[in-house]
C-alpha positions as CSV (number, residue, x, y, z in Angstrom):
1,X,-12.7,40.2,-3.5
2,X,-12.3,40.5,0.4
3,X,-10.3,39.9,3.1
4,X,-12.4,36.6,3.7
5,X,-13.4,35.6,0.0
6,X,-9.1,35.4,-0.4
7,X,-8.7,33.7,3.1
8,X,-11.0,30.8,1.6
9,X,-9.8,30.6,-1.8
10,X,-6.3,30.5,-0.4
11,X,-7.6,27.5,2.0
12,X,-9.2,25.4,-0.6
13,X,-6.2,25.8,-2.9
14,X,-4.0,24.2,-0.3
15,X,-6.6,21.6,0.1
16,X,-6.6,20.8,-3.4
17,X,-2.6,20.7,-3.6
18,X,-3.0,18.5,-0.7
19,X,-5.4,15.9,-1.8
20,X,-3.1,15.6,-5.4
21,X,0.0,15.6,-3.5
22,X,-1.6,12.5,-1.3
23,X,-2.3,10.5,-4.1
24,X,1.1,11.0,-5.4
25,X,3.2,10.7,-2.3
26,X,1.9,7.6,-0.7
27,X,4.9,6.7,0.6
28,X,5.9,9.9,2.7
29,X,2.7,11.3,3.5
30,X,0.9,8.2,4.9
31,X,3.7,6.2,6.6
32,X,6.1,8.7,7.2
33,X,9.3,8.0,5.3
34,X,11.9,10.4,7.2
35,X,14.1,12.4,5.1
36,X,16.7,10.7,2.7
37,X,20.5,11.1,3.5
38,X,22.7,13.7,2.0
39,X,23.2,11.4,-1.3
40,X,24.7,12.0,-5.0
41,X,22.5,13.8,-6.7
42,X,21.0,12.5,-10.0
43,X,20.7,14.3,-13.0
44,X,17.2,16.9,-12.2
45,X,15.3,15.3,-14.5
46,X,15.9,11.6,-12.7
47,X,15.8,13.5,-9.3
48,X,12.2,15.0,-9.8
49,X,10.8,11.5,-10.4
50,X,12.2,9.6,-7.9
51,X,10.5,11.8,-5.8
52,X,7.1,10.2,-6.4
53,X,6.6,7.0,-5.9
54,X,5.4,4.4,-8.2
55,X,1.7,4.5,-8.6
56,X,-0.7,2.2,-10.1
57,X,-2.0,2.6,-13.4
58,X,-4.2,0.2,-15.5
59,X,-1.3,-0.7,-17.2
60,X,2.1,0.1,-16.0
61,X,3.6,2.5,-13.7
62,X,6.0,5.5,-14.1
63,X,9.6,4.5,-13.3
64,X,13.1,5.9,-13.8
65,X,15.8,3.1,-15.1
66,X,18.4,5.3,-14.3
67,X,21.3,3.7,-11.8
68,X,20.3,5.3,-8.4
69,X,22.2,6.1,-5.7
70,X,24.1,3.8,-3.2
71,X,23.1,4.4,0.0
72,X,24.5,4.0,3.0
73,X,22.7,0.8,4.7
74,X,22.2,1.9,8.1
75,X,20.6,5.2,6.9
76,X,18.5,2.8,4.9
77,X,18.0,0.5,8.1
78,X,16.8,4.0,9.8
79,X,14.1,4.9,7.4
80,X,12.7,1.5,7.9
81,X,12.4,1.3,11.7
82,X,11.0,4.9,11.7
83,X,8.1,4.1,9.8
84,X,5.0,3.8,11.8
85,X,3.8,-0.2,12.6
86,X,4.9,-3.1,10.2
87,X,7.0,-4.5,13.4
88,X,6.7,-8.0,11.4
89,X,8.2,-6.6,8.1
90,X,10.9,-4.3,9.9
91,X,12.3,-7.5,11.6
92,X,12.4,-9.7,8.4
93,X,13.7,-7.1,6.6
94,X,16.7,-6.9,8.7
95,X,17.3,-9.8,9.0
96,X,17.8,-10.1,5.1
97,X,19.8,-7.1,5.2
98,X,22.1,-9.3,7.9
99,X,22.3,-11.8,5.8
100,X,23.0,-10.4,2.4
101,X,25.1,-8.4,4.3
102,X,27.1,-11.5,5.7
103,X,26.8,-13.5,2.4
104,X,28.9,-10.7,0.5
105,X,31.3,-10.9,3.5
106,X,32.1,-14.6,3.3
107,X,32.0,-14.4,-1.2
108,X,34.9,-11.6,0.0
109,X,37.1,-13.7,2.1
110,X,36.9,-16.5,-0.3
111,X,34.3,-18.6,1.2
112,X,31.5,-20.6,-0.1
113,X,28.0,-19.2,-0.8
114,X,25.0,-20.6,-0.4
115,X,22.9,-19.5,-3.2
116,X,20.5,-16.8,-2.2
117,X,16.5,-16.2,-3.7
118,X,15.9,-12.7,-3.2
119,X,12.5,-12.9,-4.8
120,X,9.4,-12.3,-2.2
121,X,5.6,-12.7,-1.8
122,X,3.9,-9.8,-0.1
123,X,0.1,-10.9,1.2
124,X,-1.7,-8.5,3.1
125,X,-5.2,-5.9,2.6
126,X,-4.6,-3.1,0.6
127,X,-3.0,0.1,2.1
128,X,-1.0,-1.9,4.3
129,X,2.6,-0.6,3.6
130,X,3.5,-3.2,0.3
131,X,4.6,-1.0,-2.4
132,X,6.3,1.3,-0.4
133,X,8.3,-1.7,1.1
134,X,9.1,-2.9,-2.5
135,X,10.4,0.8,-3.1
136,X,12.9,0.4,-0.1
137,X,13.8,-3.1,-0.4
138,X,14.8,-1.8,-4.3
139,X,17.0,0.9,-2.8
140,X,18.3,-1.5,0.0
141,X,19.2,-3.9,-2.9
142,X,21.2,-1.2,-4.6
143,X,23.2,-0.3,-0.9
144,X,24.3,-3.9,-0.9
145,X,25.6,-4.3,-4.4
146,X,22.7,-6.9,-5.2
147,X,21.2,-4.4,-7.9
148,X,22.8,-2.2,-10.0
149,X,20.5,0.3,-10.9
150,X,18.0,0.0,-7.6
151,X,14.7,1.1,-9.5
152,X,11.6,-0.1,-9.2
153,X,8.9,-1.2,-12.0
154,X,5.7,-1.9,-11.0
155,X,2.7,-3.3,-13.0
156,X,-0.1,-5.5,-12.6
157,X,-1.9,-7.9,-15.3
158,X,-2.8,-5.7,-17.9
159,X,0.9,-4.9,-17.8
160,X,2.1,-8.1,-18.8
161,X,-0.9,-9.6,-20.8
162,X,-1.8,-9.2,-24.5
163,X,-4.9,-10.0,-26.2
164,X,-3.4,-12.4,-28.9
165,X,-1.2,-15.5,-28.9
166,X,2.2,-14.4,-29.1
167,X,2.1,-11.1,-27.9
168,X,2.2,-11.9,-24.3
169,X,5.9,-13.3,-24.1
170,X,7.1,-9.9,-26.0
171,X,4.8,-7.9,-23.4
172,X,6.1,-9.4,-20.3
173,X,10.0,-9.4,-21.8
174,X,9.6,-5.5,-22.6
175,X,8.7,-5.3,-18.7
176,X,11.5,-7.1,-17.6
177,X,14.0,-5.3,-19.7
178,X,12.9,-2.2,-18.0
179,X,13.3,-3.6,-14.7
180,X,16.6,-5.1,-15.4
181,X,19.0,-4.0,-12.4
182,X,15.9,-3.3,-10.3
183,X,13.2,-4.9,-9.0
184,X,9.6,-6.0,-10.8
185,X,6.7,-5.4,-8.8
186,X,3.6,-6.9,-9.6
187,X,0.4,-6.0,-7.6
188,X,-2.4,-8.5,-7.6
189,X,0.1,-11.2,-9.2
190,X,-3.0,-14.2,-8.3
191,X,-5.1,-12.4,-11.1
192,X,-2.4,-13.9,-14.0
193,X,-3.9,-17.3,-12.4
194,X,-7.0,-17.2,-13.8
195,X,-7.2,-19.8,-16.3
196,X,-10.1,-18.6,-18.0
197,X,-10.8,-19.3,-21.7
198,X,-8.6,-17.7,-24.3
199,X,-6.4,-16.3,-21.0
200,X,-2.6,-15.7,-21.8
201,X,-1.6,-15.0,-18.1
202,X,0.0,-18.8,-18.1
203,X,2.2,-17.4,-20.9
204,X,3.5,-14.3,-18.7
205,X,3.7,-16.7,-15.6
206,X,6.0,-18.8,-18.0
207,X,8.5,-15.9,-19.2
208,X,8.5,-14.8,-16.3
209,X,9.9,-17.5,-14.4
210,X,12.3,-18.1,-17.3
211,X,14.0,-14.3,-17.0
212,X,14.2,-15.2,-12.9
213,X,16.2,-18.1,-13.9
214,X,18.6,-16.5,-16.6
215,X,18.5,-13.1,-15.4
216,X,18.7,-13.5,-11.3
217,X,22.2,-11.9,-11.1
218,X,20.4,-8.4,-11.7
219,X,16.6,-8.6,-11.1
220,X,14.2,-9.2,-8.2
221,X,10.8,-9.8,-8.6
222,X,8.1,-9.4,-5.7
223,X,4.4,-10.0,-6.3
224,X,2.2,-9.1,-3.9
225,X,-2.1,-9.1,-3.0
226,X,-4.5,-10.6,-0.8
227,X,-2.9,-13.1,1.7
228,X,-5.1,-16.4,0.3
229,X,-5.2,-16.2,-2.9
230,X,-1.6,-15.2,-2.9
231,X,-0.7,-18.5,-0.9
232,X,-3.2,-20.6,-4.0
233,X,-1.1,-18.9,-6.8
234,X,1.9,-19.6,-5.4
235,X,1.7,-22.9,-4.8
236,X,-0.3,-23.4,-8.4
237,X,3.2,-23.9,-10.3
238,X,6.3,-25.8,-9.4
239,X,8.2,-23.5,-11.0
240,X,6.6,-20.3,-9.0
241,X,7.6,-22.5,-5.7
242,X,10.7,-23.0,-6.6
243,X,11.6,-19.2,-7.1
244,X,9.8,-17.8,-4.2
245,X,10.3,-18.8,-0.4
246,X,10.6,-15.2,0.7
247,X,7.4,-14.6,2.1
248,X,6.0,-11.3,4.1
249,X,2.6,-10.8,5.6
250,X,1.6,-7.2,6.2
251,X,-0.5,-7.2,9.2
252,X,-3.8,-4.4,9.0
253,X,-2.9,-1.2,11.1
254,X,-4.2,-1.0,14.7
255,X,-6.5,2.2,15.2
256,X,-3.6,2.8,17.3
257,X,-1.4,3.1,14.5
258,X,-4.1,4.4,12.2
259,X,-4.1,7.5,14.2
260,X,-0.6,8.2,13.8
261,X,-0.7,8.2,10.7
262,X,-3.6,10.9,10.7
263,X,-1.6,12.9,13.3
264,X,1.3,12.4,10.7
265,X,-1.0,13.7,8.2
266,X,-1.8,16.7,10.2
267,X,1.2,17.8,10.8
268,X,2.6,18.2,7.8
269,X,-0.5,20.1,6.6
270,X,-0.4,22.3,9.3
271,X,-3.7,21.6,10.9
272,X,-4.4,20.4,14.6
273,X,-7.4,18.6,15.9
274,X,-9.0,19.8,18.9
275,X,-9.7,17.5,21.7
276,X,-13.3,16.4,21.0
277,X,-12.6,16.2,17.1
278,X,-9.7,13.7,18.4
279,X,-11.8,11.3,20.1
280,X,-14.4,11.6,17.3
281,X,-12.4,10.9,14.8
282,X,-10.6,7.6,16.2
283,X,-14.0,6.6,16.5
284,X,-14.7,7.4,12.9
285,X,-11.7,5.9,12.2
286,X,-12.4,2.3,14.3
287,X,-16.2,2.4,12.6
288,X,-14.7,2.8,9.1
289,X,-12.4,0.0,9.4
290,X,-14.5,-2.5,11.2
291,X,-13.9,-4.2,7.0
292,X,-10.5,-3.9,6.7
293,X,-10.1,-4.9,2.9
294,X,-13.3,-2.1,2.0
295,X,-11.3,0.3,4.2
296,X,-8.0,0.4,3.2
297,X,-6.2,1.0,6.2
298,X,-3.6,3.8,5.7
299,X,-5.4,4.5,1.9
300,X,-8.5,5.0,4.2
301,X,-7.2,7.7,7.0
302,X,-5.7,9.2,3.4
303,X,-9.5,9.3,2.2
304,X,-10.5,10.6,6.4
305,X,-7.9,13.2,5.9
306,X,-9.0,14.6,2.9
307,X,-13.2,14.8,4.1
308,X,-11.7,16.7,7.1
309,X,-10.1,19.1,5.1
310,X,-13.2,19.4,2.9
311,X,-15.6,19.5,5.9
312,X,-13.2,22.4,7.4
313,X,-13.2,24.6,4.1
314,X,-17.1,23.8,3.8
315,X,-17.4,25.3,7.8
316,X,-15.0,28.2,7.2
317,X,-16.9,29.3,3.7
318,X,-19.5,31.0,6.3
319,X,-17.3,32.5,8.7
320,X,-15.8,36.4,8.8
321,X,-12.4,36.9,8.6
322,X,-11.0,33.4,9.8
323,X,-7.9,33.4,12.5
324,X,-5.0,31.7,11.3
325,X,-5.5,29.3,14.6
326,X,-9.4,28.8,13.2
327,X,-7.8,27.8,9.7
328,X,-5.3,25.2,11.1
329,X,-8.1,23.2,13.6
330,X,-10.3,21.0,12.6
331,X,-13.6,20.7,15.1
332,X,-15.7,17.9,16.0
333,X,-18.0,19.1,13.6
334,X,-16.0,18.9,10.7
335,X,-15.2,15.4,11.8
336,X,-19.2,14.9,12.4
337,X,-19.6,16.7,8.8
338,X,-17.5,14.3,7.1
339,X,-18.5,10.9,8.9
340,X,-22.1,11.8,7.5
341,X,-20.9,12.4,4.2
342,X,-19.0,9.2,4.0
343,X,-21.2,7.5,1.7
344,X,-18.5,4.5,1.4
345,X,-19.1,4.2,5.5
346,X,-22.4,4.3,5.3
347,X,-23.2,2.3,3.3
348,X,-20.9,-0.2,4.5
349,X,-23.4,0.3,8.1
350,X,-26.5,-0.1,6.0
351,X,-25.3,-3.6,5.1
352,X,-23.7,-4.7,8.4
353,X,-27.1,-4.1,10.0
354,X,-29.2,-5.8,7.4
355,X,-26.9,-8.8,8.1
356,X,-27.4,-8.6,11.5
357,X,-30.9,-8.4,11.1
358,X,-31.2,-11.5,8.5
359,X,-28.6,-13.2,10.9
360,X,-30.9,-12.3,13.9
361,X,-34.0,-13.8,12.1
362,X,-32.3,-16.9,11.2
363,X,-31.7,-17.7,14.7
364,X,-34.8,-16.9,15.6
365,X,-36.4,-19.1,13.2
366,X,-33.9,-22.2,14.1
367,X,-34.6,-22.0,17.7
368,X,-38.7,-22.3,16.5
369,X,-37.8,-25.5,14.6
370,X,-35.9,-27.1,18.0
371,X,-38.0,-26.3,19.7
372,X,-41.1,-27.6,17.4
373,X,-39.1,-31.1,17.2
374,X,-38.2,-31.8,20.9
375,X,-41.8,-30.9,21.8
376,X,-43.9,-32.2,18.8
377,X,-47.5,-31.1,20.5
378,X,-46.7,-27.5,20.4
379,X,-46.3,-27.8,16.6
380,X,-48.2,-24.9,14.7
């Protein structure tokens, strides 16, 4: 094998570490979680997973129940208001931090309390920031003595219902006994709504507003999904309106905002773009998420991220002894490459023009018809 042969087998090794490090680190890759405090270390086998984030399986997520460390708040406060966008959720965030933080204060000085709900909705498209909010609002939780464990479950229906009568209740307990001293996250919370024939979601709904009654001293639930049919599930039970008033709408990223997170992206790969692969690529990025929800928003400048890389190593393949500074910059072809490749994209295009065109047709057939009725004689 030769100098170049090694050179690109090196290359699309890193690009394959990459791409299943993205996946698995959401959280710090895409947004940009700064680094943690000097804290207690955990024993190495607790350590090495709280260094993934929770991800989504069809069922239920990896978690560690183990107590995790306290924090210190305004570290914790830090990391928030360093990520990139989510002005909207930074400021409500503090202001719960303020006034947990004021509500242990007065329980300390032997004051009355008003009794706090710490359970939240989260609405917004996908990839806008939710789970990895859940993740710090669990550790946040933890700094302020609400939690004592500050871990975070998360799940989604097939989580929490069973196939059979009676199985769903012991389902959705087995869940919450996991998340005891943490917080339950459940994604796409709406779909347990569904009320379709022989549907047990009711009976999860049911136990699980029972365990946030009797269990509230050391357990926070947040369900989160789209921002509608969140609002229609919510306000579907008394009970689930009762327990939730916390609500926090994740706006989409700007292509602003998008491209920071790219740039974030490139950094921390070690790759650069050059100027016109910069202005190409915030274009492919403002095409891409003309349809947010199809998109993804951060998830999609993930999925940009990872075509660069491929459209690089697929440029490179042909070239002699790359330069390091040829391995590290991606080119306006790459980003050209990839754009062309998107099928997702184009796709999307394909249809946005067909409705255009129908649309266009439509209006060309409705200004016929006026114009047949205010001048009858002209009538084919």
């Amino acid at each position: 094998m030769d100098n170049r042969d090694e050179i690109i087998r090196t290359q699309l090794d890193v690009i394959g570490t990459l791409i299943n490090n993205n996946i698995r680190r959401m959280s710090d890759d895409i947004w940009g979680v700064p680094s943690k405090p000097a804290a207690p270390s955990p024993a190495p086998d607790a350590a090495q997973k709280s260094k993934s984030p929770v991800e989504k399986p069809a069922a239920e997520s990896e978690s560690t129940e183990a107590e995790q460390p306290q924090e210190n708040i305004d570290d914790l406060k830090a990391e928030l208001n360093e990520l990139i966008g989510l002005s909207g959720i930074k400021r409500e965030v503090n202001n719960l931090i303020n006034m947990v933080t004021v509500h242990n204060l007065r329980r300390q000085n032997g004051l009355k309390t008003v009794d706090m709900s710490l359970h939240m909705v989260f609405s917004g498209n996908p990839g806008t920031g939710k789970t990895m909010i859940a993740r710090l609002m669990a550790r946040i939780y933890r700094s302020l003595g609400v939690l004592s464990k500050g871990h975070l479950v998360e799940v989604d229906r097939s989580g929490l219902v069973a196939g059979y009568v009676g199985q769903t209740a012991a389902k959705t307990t087995a869940i919450i006994d996991k998340a005891m001293g943490g917080v339950l996250f459940i994604d796409e919370a709406y779909t347990l709504n569904s009320k379709g024939e022989n549907d047990f979601g009711q009976e999860a709904i049911d136990t699980l507003l029972k365990a946030m009654e009797d269990r509230r001293e050391d357990l926070v639930v947040i369900v989160a999904g789209y921002d509608g049919l969140m609002d229609a599930f919510i306000h579907s039970n008394p009970g689930l309106e009762s327990r939730f008033n916390r609500y926090l709408h994740f706006d989409d990223y700007s292509v602003d905002e998008m491209m920071s997170i790219l740039d974030l992206q490139l950094k921390k790969g070690q790759y650069q773009l050059d100027d016109a692969a910069r202005s190409a690529v915030r274009e492919y990025i403002e095409v891409s998420n003309t349809g947010s929800i199809a998109f993804g928003n951060a998830r999609g400048v993930r999925n940009i991220f990872e075509r660069l890389l491929v459209a690089q190593a697929n440029r490179l393949s042909s070239a002699e002894a790359p330069t390091r500074e040829q391995l590290m910059t991606i080119s306006e072809a790459d980003v050209l490459e990839a754009r062309a490749n998107d099928d997702k994209l184009n796709k999307a295009i394909r249809e946005r023009e067909a409705h255009e065109s129908e649309a266009k047709a439509a209006l060309e057939e409705l200004e016929r018809l006026s114009k047949s009725l205010k001048n009858p004689a002209n009538k084919d």
